[in-house]
Each structure stands twice: as C-alpha cells, then as structure tokens.
VEXDO-833760 format. One record per residue (C-alpha): x, y, z. Coordinates in steps of 0.05 Angstrom, whole numbers, padded with zeros to 5 digits, always signed. Each point is the difference from the previous one (the first is absolute). Layout:
N
XYZ ...
//
This chain:
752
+00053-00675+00689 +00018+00073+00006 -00083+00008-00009 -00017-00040+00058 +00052+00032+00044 -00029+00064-00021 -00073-00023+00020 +00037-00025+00065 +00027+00073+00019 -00068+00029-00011 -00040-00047+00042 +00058+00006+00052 -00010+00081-00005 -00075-00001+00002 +00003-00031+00067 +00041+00040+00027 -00046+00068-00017 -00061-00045+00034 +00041-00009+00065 +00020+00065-00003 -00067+00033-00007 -00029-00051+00059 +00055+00025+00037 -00010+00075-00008 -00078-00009+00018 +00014-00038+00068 +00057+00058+00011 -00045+00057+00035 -00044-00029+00037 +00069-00020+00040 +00037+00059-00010 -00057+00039+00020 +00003-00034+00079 +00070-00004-00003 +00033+00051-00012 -00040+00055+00031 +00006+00009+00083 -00031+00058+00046 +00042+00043+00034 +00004-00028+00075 -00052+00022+00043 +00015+00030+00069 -00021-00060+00024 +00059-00030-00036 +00046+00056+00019 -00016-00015+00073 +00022-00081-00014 +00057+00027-00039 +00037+00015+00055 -00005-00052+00036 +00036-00041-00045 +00048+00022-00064 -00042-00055-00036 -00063+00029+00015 -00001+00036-00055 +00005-00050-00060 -00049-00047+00038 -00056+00046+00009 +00002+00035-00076 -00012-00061-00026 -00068-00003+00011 -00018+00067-00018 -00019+00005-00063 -00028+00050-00039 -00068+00004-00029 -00014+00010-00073 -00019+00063-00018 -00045-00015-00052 -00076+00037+00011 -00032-00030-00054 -00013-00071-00025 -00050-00045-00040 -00018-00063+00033 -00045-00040-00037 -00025-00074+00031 -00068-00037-00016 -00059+00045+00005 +00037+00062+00033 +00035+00053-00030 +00032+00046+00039 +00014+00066-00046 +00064+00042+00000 -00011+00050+00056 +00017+00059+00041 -00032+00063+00034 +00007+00041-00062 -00018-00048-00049 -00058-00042+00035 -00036+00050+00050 -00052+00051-00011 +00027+00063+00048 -00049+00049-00020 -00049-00036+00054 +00049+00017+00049 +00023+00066-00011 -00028+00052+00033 -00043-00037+00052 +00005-00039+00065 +00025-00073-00010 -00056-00044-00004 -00016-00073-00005 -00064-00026-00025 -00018-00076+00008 -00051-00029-00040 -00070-00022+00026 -00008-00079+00005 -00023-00029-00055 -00070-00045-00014 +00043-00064-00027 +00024-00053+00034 +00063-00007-00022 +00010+00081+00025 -00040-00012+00065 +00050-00052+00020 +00053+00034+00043 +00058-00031+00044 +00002+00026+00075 +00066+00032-00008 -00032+00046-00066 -00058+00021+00035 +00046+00025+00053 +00038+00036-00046 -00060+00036-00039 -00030+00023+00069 +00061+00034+00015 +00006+00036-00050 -00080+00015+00009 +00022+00029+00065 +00058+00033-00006 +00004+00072-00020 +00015-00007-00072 -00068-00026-00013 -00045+00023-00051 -00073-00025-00028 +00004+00038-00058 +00041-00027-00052 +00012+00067-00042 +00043+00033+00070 +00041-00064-00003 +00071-00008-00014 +00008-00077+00010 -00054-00053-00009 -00001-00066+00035 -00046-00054-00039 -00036-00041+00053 +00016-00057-00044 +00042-00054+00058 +00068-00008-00040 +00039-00021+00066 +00012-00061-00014 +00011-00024-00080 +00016-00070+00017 -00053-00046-00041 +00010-00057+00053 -00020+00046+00062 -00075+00010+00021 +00008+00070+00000 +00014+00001-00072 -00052+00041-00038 -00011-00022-00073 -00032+00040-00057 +00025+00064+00026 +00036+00032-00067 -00074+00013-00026 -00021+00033+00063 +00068+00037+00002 -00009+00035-00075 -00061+00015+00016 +00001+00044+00054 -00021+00068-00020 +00065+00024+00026 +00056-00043-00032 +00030+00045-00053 +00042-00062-00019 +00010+00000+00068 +00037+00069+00009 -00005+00028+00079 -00017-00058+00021 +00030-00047+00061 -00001-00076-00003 +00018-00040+00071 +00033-00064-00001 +00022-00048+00043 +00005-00067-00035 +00024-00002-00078 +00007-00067-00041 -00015-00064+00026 +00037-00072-00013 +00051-00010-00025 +00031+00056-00026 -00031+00059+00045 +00005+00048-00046 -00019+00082+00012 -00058-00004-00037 -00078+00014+00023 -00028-00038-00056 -00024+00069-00042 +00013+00053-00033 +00016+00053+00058 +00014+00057-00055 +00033+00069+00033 -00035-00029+00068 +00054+00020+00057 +00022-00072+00036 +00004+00012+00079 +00030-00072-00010 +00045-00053+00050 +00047-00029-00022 +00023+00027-00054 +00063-00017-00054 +00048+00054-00017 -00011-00015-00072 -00072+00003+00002 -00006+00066+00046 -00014+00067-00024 +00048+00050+00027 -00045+00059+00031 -00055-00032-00023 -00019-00058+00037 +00000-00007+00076 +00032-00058+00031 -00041-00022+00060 +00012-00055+00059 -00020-00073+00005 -00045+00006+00064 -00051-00062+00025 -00069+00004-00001 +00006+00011+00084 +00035+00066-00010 -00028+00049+00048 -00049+00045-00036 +00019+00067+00048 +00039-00026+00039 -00045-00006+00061 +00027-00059+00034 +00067-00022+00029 +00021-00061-00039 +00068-00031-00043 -00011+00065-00047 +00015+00048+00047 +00073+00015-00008 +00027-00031+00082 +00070-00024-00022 +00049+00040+00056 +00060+00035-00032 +00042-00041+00056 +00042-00041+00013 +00024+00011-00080 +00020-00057-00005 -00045-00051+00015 +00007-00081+00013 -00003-00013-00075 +00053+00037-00051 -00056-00016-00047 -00075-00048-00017 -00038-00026-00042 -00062-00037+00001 -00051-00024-00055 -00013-00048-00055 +00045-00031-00041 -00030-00011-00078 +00012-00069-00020 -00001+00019-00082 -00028+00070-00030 +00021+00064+00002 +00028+00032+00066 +00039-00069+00008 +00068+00022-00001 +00019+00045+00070 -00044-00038+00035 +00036-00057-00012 +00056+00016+00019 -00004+00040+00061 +00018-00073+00040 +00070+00002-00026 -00006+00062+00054 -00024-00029+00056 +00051-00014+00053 -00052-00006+00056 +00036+00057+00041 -00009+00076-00020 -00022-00022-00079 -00063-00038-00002 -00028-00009-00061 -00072-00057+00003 -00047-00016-00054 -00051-00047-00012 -00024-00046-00059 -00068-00005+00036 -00043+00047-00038 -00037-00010-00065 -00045-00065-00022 +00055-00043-00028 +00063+00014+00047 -00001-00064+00017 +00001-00024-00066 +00057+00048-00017 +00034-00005+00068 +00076-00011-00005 +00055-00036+00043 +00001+00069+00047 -00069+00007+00004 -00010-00046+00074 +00067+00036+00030 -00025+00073-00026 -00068-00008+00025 +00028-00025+00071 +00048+00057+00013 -00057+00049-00028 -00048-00027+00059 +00046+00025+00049 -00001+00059-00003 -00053+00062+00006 -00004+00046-00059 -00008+00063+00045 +00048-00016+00049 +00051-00009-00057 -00024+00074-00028 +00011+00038+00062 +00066-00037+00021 +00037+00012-00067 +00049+00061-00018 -00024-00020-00082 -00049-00036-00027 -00002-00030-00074 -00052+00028-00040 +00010-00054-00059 -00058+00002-00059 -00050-00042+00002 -00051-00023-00065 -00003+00066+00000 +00055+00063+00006 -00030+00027+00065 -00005-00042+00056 -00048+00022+00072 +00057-00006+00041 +00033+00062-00021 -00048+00034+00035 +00003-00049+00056 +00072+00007+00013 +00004+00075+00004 -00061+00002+00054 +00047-00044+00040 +00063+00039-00004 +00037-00050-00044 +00037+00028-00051 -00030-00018-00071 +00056-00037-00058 -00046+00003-00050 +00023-00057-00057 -00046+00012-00050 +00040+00015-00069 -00039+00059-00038 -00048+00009+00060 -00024+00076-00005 -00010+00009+00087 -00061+00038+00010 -00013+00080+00002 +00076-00012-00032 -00019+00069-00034 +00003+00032+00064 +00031-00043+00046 +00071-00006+00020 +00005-00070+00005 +00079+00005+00006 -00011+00018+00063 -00048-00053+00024 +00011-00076-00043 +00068-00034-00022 -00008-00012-00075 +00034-00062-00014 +00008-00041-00071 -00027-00058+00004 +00059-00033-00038 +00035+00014+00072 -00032-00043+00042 +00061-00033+00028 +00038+00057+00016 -00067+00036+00052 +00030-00016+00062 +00066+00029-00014 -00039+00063-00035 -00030+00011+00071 +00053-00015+00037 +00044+00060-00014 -00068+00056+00021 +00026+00040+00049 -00050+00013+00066 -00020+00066-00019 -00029-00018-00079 -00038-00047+00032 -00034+00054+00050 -00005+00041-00054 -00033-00055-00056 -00048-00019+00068 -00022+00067+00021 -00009+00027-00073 -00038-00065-00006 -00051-00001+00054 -00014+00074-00028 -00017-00016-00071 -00042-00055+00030 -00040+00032+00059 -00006+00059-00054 -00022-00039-00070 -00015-00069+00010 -00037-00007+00071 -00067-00001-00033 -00027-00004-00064 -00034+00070+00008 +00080+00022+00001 +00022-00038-00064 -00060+00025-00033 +00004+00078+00022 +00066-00009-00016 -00005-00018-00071 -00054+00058-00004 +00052+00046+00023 +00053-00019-00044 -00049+00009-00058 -00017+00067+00032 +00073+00026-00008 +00008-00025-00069 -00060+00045-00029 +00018+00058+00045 +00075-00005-00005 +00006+00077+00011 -00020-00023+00080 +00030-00070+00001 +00025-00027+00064 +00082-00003+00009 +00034-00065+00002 +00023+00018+00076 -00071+00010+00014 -00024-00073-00018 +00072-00025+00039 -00008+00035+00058 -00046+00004+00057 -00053+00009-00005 -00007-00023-00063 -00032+00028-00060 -00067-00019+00013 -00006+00060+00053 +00052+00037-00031 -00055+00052-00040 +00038+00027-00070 -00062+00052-00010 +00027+00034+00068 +00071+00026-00021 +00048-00018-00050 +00062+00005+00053 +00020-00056+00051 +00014+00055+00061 -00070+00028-00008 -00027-00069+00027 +00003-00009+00079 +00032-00074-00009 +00075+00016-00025 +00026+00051+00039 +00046-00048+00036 +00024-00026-00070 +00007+00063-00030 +00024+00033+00056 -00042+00064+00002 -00049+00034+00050 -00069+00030-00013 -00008+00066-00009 -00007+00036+00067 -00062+00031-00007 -00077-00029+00011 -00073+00017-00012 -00047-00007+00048 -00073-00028-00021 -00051+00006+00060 -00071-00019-00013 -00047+00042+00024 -00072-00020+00017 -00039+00046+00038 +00000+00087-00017 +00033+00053+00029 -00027+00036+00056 +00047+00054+00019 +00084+00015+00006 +00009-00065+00057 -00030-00052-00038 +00044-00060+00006 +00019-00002-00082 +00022+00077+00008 +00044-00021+00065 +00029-00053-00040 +00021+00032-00061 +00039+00063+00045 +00038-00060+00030 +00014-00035-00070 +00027+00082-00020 +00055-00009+00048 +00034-00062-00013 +00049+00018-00060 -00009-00052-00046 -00073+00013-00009 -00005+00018-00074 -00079-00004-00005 -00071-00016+00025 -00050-00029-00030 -00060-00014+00029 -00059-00044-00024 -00058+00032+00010 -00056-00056+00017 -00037+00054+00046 -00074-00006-00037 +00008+00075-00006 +00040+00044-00046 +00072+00010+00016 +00016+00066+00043 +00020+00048-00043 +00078+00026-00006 +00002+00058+00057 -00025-00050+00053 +00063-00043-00011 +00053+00015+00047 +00049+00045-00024 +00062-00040-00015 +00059+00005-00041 -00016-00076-00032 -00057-00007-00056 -00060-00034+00016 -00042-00037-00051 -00071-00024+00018 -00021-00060-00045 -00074-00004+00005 -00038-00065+00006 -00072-00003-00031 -00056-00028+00021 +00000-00076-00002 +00070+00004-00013 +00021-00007+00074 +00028-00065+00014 +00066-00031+00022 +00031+00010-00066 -00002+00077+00005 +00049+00012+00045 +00054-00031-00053 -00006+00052-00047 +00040+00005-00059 +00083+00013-00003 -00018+00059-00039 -00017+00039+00062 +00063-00016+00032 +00072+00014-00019 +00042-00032+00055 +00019-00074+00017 -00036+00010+00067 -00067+00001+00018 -00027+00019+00072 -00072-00034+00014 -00037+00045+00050 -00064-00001+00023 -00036+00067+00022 +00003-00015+00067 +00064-00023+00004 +00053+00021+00047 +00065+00006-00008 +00054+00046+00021 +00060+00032-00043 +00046-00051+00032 -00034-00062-00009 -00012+00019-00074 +00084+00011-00011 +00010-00060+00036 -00047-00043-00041 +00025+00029-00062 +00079-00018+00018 -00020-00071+00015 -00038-00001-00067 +00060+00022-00042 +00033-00069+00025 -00062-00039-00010 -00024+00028-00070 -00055-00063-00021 -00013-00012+00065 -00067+00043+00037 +00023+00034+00065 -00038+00030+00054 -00023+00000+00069 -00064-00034+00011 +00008-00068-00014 -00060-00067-00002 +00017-00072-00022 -00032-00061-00028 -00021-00070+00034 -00019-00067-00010 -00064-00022+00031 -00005-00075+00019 -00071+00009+00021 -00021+00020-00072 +00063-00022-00029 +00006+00060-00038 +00042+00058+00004 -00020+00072+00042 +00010+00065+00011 +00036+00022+00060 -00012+00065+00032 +00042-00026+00060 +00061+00038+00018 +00060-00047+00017 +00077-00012-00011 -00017-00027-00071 -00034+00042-00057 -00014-00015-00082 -00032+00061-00026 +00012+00070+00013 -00066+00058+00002 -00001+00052-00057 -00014+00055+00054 +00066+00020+00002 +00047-00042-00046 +00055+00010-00059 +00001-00044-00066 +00023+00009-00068 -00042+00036-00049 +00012-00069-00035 -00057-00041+00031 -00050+00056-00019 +00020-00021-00076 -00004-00081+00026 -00070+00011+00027 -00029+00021-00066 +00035-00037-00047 +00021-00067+00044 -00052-00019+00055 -00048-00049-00002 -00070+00020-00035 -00033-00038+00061 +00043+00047+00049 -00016+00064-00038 -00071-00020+00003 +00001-00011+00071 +00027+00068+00007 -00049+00030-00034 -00053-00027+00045 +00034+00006+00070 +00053+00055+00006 +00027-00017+00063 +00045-00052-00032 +00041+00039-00043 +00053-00006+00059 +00003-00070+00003 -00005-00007-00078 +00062+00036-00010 +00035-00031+00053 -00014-00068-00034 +00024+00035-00057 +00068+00024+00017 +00008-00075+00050 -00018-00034-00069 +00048+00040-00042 +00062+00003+00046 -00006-00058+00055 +00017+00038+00056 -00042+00037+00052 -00009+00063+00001 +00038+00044+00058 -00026+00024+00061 +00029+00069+00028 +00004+00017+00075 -00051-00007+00052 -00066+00051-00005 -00068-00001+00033 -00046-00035-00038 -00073+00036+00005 -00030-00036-00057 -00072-00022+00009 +00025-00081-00003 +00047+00005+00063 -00054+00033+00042 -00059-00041-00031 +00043-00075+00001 +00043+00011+00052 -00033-00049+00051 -00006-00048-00057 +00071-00008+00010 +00026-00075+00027 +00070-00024+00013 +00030-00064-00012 +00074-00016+00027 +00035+00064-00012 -00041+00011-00063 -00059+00055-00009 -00060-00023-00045 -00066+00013-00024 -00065-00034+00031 -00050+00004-00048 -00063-00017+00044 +00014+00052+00044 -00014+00056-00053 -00047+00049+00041 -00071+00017-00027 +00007+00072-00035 -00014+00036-00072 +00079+00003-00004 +00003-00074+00003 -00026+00006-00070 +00063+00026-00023 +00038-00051+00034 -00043-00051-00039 +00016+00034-00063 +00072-00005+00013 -00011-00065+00023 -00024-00021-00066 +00046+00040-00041 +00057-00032+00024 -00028-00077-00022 -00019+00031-00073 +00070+00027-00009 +00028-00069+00020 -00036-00028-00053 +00011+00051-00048 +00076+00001+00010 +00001-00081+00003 +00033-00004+00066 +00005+00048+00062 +00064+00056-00014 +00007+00030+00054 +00057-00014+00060 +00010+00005+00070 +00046+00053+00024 +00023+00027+00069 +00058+00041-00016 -00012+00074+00018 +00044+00055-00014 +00010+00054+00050 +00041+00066-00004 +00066+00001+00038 -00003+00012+00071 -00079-00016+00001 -00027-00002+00068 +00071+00007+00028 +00005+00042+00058 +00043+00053-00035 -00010+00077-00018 -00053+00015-00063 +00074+00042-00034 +00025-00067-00005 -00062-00035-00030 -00011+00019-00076 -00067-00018-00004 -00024+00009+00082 -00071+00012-00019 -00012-00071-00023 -00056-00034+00032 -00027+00071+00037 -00057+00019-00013 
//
C-alpha cells in the first residue's frame, strides 16, 4: 500500500513540473507586451490635460518595441540569416566613394523578363535618379532586376523559379549589399513573411513587416501602396495629401470602412469593430461580400453589415473623420494607412507587432495612435479624452510625412536609398529633426554641413540669424574695355555696401580673365573662377561652396544695376527670408488652355512665381542642391540652354520649401523680355496674362522659346509644377511717401 501511494506522489509531482514548464514557456511572450509601456508622447501630454484620466488611457497602447537586432527565421524554402550592418554588409565598396546604386541588366529568361508595372517603375527610378551607376564595381547597393514584389503563389504577378536566377547573379555574395523590394509575402492561409527563397544577407525594403521577424538597422520597413500610386507625382488625385487641418474635429469622432474576414487570419478586429458602431460620431461598416465563397461562409450579420456598408462613401468617411482605424488585414499593413493620412484623418493604427514604415527614421509618435488590438472596446473612449491641439499637431505632422515620403513611389524609393546612404556614411548621417521637420530629409543634404543652423530651413526653430555678411557672384560674359565698363561700375558699388565680404566673378568672357591691376581697387578680395571652353552652360554660374564662405550669395549679372541702397535693403529682407530667393525683378508661370500646357510669362503684373538671378540673394545652400540633388534631365537641359538656370533654381528652392520666393520694392525693369513682349501682354478681369500667339517675329524670340520649353521639361522632371503665385512686395518704410530723404533709411530705392 505504502508502494502505490508512493508511485501516486510521483505521478502527482511529475505533472506538476510539466505544467510548470508549459507555463514558464507561454510566460514571455505575455510579459514581454505587458509589462513594458512608452513614455507618453507629447501628443499624449497634450490629451493629458484635458482630462486627469488621460494619462492611463493613452499609455496603454504604447508599447515598446523589442530591442532585439538579430534573429533566425527559418520557414519552407527561405532562410533568412542572422543579420546586421556589421555582420552582413560589405562596407569597403562604400568607403571612400560617392554612393552608388547599380541595377542589373534584364535578363534573357522568361521567368526574369516577367516584371509587374509597379517594379518596373521602381527600377527606372532608380535608373534615373542620381545615384545611378552602370558599372557594377563603383556600386554600393545592387538591385537584382529579378520582380520579387509580390511573393504570393496565387497572384499573377507571382514569378516562380526565381532562387536559381537569384544565386546566380554575378553579384550576390550570398546576397551581401544587396536590396530586395517587397510588397506581398505569403499567400493563404497563413500569410507568412516569407518570399519563397533563400534571400541570404539580401537587405528586405519589405511591407508589412512583424516585429519578430524585422532586422533592427538592417531591414527597411516600407508602405503598402496600390498599383495606381502616382509614379512622380504628376497628377492631382486621392494621393495627394488635401485633408484641411480644420474644423479639428470633424463630423465623425472616428471610421472605419472595409472587409470583414469571415474565417482566416486578420478575423478578429474586424469583427468586432460593429460592437462600435453607434451610427452617430463612431461608424464602424464592413462587408462579407468579397472572396469566392462569402456566400457560402456568410453569417447571420452578413445581409445587415453589407446594407449599412452600401451607405456610405469610403472617401467621404476619410475626409470627415478626426481618426480612422487602421485595423490589419491578411496581411500587417493595410493601403489605407496611407489613405487616411492624405485625407487629414488621424491614423489608429491596430496592427499588434506592425513595424510602421521608415520607423527607423520616422517619428511616428507624432503622426498614428498605436493601439493594442486586445483594446478594441475601449477606442472611442481612448479618443475621446485628445485634446484639440494633439490632434493639430498628429494632422499637420501627418500631411508632412506624407506629402514628403509617401506621395509617390519615386519618394518611398529615394527614401529608402537615403536611409541606406546614412547607414554606410554614418560620419554625415542625417539628424532625426531633419527627417521630422520640414522639409524633410529628402532635401535636407548631410554632405553640406554637419550643424542644423548652417542650413537655411531652421532658423525659426533654432532661433538664430545668418551671418551678416554675403558674397557676390556676377557672371561676366563679354571683356573689358576700359575703367566704365558696366562689371567695373558694379563691383565699386558692391565695395560700399558693408556686408560685402567678397566677389567672385565667373569669367565666361571667351577671352582670358583681365589680369589683377585692372580690377578696381577695393578693400574686398576678388576671385575670378574661369570657365573653359565648352564648359559654359547654365550650370556654371553655381559654382562650388568652396569659393564662398558666407550664407549669402548675391547673383549679379555684368550689366546689372543696382545701387548701394537697394543692395542693403535686399539683404535685410533676406535675413528674414533665409530659403526663400529675394530680389527685384520678378516673372511668373501660366497655364495655357490653348496648348493645355504650362508657359513662361515675361508679363509684368500684380502676381509673380519666380524671381531673375540679375540681382537676387539665396543661400549658398542651393549651390550644394544643384550638384548633388537636381534632376539629371534638368542639369542636362542646363547644359544645353543657359538661359534657364534662373528658372531651374527657382523650381528648385519652390520644390524644396513650398513657398514663393519674395519680391523687393518696385525697380525699372530694362530686361530684353519687357521691351520685346510687352505688347504681347492681354488682360482678363483684373488679371494680367500671357498671349502666346502674339509673340512678335525676332532672333530674341528664340530665347523666349527656350524658356518656353524649359519650363515644360522641369515640370516633368520635378513630377509636378513647384512653383507659387505671389504678390506680396516688401517696401522700405516711408517708400514713396512724401516725406524728407533724413527720414527714409534706404531713399535711393527704386532711383536709378
């Protein structure tokens, strides 16, 4: 007896270690997304004090990420090695050398031949853009023209056979410096992140993506975007971000509209959301009607659900809601996320382990409303308790990150370049306020300065000035001839204004350069930068930051004229107006319905878009921008017609900022267009604008053409037309007024 009772305590004790041990397993994976929160975001802090609960309801749902860089994920045919920077990519063909990108040449197969729109949009990018390289020993990355967008066996975009192709590149290196793109991962049921082979130390520019899966600082997280995703964003559609920041709060507190799964994964929010739904400020629709078998599936709600979601228009809903639910779908990323923040509605993403894309660099805090999806129920009272200025702020910081990374897939491919860029140069990496903040970090240069107050964009932030000094570059084109020659006239004025700190002039003459006694005599250096031969084109005149040492730069031509007064002048309104271009002589922009194309217009009138280069400040910034950022179509157009450099780098510093630039006082304007155009002139209402057919016959008209064309190539470079109408001037106090010149500070304005 005492035997069996002893056999009785040892099976009794043997369970309990099994239930133990299953109990300690299960343990983590709960700890791990319980008991770890965020600090509140100021987003939170601003909600916080709107309500003393504010602050337990909004740190629920922000959780921490796990920390963990390295992982080994193993599922069918793919491996997916441990991985980081150090460990999996080859820096030596980095160091040392411009960033490059090299993108294989198509292949004779089928199976490589056959490409998916959205790919082939993506490789000519990056053909185009200015990382581009054809010879793979200058590259740093290499993008296999292998289509691995969309991994999903059951899609017709699905391209089978490719892991031969793939390890056989002459490239791969077990797939070290190179960039995979992906869209679509897994298929039915299960979904899984897998692309069906072995992608080795490949980098995974990848959509939604599982924190457990994703390689810290290694992998790039990239947005779900449909295949009608503007390409350049050269057309006006749902993409471009339209949403208005008021009224704040909008007819709905928050929407949601989209499928409800019947059985599979992504079943569980969606279901739910009706217990939401109280047909007032909370509408939550879905519909059974999708798939082959709904019908078969369908369930008791299915004919009420499918009712209440034909009410109702899906846009309407997205730019009438404060919040919109962002709930998973099959798959962790969903294409409204994108769609909500181009209408102003405030992303709640619900998407447990979800890594949001460009997470590495974006502040997402700031933007989206992270919410568990085990809290459901408790949205509406989440939301409830935001105070009216977090929402501003989660809008506006919104519509930024959108307008400045998502709007086209040029942007959320340049924008994974540049965040691969950064890694390998991390001496010359961009600052996290310089991805979240305008204007973004796309245009935000790290190879111009390593400090945020030597750029022209965060003065306000930062609260400092330029330095109050400039350096005049006039281009010269025509010799000397004696002591009155317009450039000698010019420079004595430039020697009087005390900021002046040098002159350089480009010498594009044909001739050599005057040598130094037959420069005036003034107390400022003067460097000549000598243009050779065949060397003489519209990207001259931007010559390198090296030659200048001030924030300011004065564009003069030699036969400019401007007096001391007028230069002071400009210069003070500059110093307020830092990334902006300001000077006198001013031309704007026009839509054509006759050709239905835009033009140039030499036409003075109360509105103007681009200001000339004969006599205008900018920062030494956009000289930096013009090498290194524009367009290879607009440099090449440069090089060919130099009379466009003006309105290149006024679509420049329009495309960079979004504002005009800044028109100063009121001056004579002798140019060649006024006096050549000026009967080409028509009027319409109150408005002034350009008639095209009246363009007289003369040699200069061929300039006019030039511009003419210019101005439709940079449209198409740019994706869209940058620049803006303007018609504030700025005038010196007591300009014009009938008062004494003592009491003027700048009375020689405007005389000639």
């Amino acid at each position: 007896m005492k035997a069996r009772e002893r056999y009785i305590a040892v099976l009794i004790a043997l369970l309990c270690l099994v239930i133990l041990g299953l109990t300690w397993r299960s343990e983590p994976a709960a700890v791990e997304r319980l008991d770890l929160q965020r600090p509140a975001s100021p987003s939170s802090a601003a909600a916080q004090g709107r309500h003393p609960g504010a602050r337990n309801f909004l740190s629920m749902y922000e959780w921490t990420r796990d920390a963990s860089d390295k992982f080994v994920l193993e599922t069918g045919a793919e491996t997916r090695q441990q991985c980081s920077m150090k460990d999996c990519f080859d820096f030596s063909r980095c160091h040392g050398r411009p960033f490059k990108v090299y993108v294989y040449p198509d292949s004779a197969t089928a199976a490589a031949r056959k490409r998916s729109a959205v790919f082939a949009q993506i490789l000519e990018i990056i053909r185009t853009s200015r990382f581009y390289t054809a010879k793979p020993d200058e590259a740093c990355l290499f993008i296999p023209s292998l289509d691995t967008m969309d991994r999903d066996v059951l899609s017709k975009d699905f391209v089978a056979s490719i892991a031969q192709l793939m390890h056989a590149l002459p490239h791969w290196n077990g797939g070290k410096n190179h960039v995979l793109f992906n869209l679509f991962s897994g298929t039915w049921p299960d979904y899984e992140e897998t692309l069906g082979f072995d992608t080795g130390h490949a980098i995974m520019a990848k959509a939604s993506q599982h924190r457990r899966n994703f390689r810290t600082g290694f992998d790039i997280s990239i947005p779900l975007f449909l295949k009608e995703h503007p390409v350049r964003k050269s057309q006006t559609t749902l993409f471009e971000s339209r949403g208005s920041l008021y009224p704040v709060h909008r007819r709905y507190l928050v929407s949601f509209k989209g499928k409800r799964y019947l059985s599979g994964i992504g079943s569980e929010v969606r279901n739910a959301v009706h217990h939401l739904h109280n047909g007032n400020d909370v509408i939550m629709l879905t519909t059974c009607r999708h798939g082959k078998n709904w019908q078969r599936l369908a369930d008791d709600r299915c004919a009420a659900d499918n009712s209440l979601y034909d009410r109702y228009n899906y846009q309407d809903l997205l730019e009438n809601s404060t919040f919109c639910l962002v709930p998973r779908g099959r798959r962790l990323g969903s294409f409204r996320f994108l769609e909500t923040m181009f209408a102003g509605c405030v992303p709640i993403s619900m998407s447990d382990g979800y890594v949001l894309p460009f997470d590495e660099v974006l502040d997402w805090k700031r933007v989206a409303v992270d919410v568990d999806e085990r809290r459901i129920l408790e949205l509406p009272s989440i939301l409830r308790f935001f105070a009216t200025e977090a929402v501003v702020q989660l809008r506006q910081q919104g519509q930024f990150l959108a307008d400045s990374y998502f709007s086209s897939i040029e942007k959320i491919v340049m924008t994974t370049l540049e965040i691969l860029r950064d890694r390998v140069n991390p001496q010359s990496r961009r600052s996290y306020m310089m991805w979240n903040h305008a204007p973004g970090g796309l245009v935000s240069l790290p190879t111009f300065a390593q400090q945020l107050h030597q750029y022209p964009f965060y003065s306000s932030v930062l609260r400092v000035t330029p330095a109050e000094n400039y350096t005049a570059v006039i281009v010269a084109h025509t010799p000397i001839k004696n002591s009155g020659s317009p450039l000698i006239r010019l420079m004595k004025q430039l020697a009087l204004t005390p900021s002046l700190e040098k002159i350089v002039v480009i010498w594009t003459a044909g001739v050599p350069a005057p040598k130094v006694r037959k420069w005036p005599k003034i107390s400022q250096p003067i460097e000549v930068v000598s243009v050779p031969d065949g060397q003489r084109n519209g990207v001259s005149r931007f010559i390198s930051e090296r030659h200048i040492n001030t924030d300011a730069i004065l564009s003069l031509e030699e036969d400019t004229k401007l007096n001391v007064d007028e230069i002071n002048f400009a210069f003070r309104i500059w110093m307020d107006f830092p990334d902006r271009i300001v000077g006198y002589l001013a031309r704007s922009h026009a839509w054509d319905e006759s050709i239905d194309d835009w033009v140039y217009n030499p036409v003075l009138g109360n509105e103007y878009s681009m200001i000339l280069l004969n006599g205008a400040f900018y920062h030494k910034y956009y000289h930096h921008m013009v090498s290194e950022y524009l367009p290879p179509s607009v440099t090449n157009v440069l090089r060919s017609t130099p009379t466009c450099a003006d309105i290149a780098l006024n679509f420049l510093v329009s495309y960079i900022t979004k504002h005009p630039p800044v028109k100063v006082a009121q001056k004579k304007d002798i140019r060649f267009e006024q006096a050549l155009f000026g009967n080409a002139a028509a009027t319409k209402g109150n408005a002034t604008y350009f008639n095209n057919n009246a363009v007289p016959e003369s040699p200069l008209s061929l300039i006019f053409a030039q511009r003419q064309r210019c101005i439709r190539s940079f449209v198409s470079a740019f994706g869209k037309m940058p620049l803006s109408y303007s018609q504030m001037r700025l005038d010196p106090l007591l300009y014009r007024d009938n008062v004494s010149n003592t009491r003027k500070r700048y009375h020689r304005v405007g005389q000639s």
